[in-house]
N, C-alpha and C positions, 0 to 999 in steps of 0.2 A: 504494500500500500504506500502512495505517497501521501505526506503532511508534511503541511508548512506550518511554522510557528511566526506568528505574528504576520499582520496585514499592513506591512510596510509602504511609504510613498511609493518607493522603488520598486514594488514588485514586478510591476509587469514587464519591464527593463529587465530584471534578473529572470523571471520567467522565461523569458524569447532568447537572455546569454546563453540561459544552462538549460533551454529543453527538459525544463521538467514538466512541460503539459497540464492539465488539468487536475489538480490535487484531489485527492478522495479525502482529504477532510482540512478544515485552516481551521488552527487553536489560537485564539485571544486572549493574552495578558490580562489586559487591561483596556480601557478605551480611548487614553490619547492617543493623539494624531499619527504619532508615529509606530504605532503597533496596529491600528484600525483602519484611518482614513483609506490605505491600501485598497479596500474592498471596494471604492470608487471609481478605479482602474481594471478590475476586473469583471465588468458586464460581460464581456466579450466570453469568458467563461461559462458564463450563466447564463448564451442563449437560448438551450434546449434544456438544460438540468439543469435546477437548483445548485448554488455551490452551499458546501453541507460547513457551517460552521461553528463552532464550539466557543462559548464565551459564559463570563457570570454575567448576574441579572443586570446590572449597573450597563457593562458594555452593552448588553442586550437594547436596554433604553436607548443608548444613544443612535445604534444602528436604528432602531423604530423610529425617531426621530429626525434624523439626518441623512439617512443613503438607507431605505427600505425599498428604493427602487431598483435597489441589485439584487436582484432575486436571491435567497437563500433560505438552505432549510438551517437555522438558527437553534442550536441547541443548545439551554442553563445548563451551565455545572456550578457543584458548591464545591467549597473547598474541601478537602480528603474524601471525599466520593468517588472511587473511583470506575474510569469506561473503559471501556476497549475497543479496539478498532485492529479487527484481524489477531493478529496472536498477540499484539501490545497491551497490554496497561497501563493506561493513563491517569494517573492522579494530579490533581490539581493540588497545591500548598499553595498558604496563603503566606506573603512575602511583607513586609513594612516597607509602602513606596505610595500611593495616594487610596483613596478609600477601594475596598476592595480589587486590589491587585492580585494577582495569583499566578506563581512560577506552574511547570507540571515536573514530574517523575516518572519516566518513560523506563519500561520495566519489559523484558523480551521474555514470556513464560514458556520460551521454547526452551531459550539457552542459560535464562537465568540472568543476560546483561541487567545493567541500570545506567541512565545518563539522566543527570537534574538539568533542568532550564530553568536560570533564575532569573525573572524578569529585573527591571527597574528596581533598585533597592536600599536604605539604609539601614536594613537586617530584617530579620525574620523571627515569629516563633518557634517558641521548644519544641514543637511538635513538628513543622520542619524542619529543624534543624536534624535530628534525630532521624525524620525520612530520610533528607537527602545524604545521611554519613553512608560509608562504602561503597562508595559509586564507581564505576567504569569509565565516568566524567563527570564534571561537572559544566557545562557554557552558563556564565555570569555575567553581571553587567559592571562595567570599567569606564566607567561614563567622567570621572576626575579622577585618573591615574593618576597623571603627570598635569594635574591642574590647578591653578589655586585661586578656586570660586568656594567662596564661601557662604555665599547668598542662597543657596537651595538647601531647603532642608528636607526635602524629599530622594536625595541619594549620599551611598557615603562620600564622604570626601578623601582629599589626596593619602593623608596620614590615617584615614580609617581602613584602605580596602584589604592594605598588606595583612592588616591581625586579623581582618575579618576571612582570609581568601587560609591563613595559616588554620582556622578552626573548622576546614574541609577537609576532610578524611578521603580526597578522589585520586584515582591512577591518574587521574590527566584535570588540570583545568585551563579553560579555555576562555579567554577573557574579548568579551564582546562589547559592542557599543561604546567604544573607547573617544572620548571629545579627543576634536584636534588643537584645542587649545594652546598645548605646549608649543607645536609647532615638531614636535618628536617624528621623524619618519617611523613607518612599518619595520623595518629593521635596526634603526635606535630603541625601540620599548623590545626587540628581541633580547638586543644585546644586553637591556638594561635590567631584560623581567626572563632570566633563561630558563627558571624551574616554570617558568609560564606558557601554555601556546596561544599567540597573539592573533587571534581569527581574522579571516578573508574571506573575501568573495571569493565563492568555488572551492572552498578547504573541504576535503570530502574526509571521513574519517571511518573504518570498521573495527566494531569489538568484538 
């Protein structure tokens, strides 16, 4: 099965790079712009079938509100609830980033893998925390690595992510959504973060 995580500006751009066709399901974080509004470039998907979405009640709202004219079959999750889609397991964890946010825990009940998706975040519950230890990865968000904003209190900041990224117990973590602030190339935050993998467009990974 293909899924996508999050419904970014960019998608349909990335869609038509990488040939990934018509996704059998897209998971929603959260409802700002940069994880949702995506769904508004993707009609072109949803001219014969439904595109099948998955979001909490809050993102839910907003798609009802603003782009219900892209067709989708829309489906609530709560948090620790978990669905499945083919041999996966999907659980939702709920993350500290604006009201009801939610990473997932993609769980393979064939071979036993785990990979966390941590959305947008300035930490999480004990109850996620604890789902997502042991993992085969983690992808998190690095949004002020190498930045020194201190005006948002809805993500960690520069001197938060390292203790927080040290209390992951994962074979690999993959750090996403990284502002360009610093001005740091792709291969400076390698150099700089080497127990880290620094994500890209088209980083394909198997566990």
């Amino acid at each position: 099965k293909s899924i996508i995580v999050e419904a970014t500006p960019d998608i349909r751009l990335q869609s038509w790079k990488f040939k990934t066709g018509k996704p059998d399901a897209i998971l929603v974080s959260h409802w700002h712009w940069d994880h949702l509004f995506g769904l508004l470039d993707l009609d072109w998907f949803a001219e014969k079938n439904p595109l099948v979405v998955y979001g909490n009640s809050v993102t839910k709202e907003w798609y009802d509100s603003r782009m219900n004219h892209v067709k989708a079959d829309f489906r609530v999750f709560r948090s620790y609830t978990p669905f499945e889609i083919d041999n996966v397991r999907i659980t939702p964890v709920a993350v500290d980033h604006v009201r009801d946010t939610d990473g997932f825990l993609f769980e393979d009940m064939r071979r036993g893998k785990k990979i966390a998706y941590l959305s947008d975040l300035r930490g999480m519950p004990a109850q996620t925390a604890n789902l997502v230890q042991d993992t085969d990865a983690v992808i998190t968000d690095a949004t002020y690595l190498e930045s020194d904003i201190h005006d948002d209190p809805t993500h960690f900041q520069k001197d938060q992510i390292v203790p927080f990224l040290d209390t992951l117990n994962s074979r690999e973590i993959i750090l996403t959504n990284i502002g360009s602030y610093s001005g740091l190339t792709h291969v400076d935050l390698e150099r700089k973060f080497p127990q880290y993998t620094i994500a890209y467009d088209g980083m394909r990974r198997e566990y």
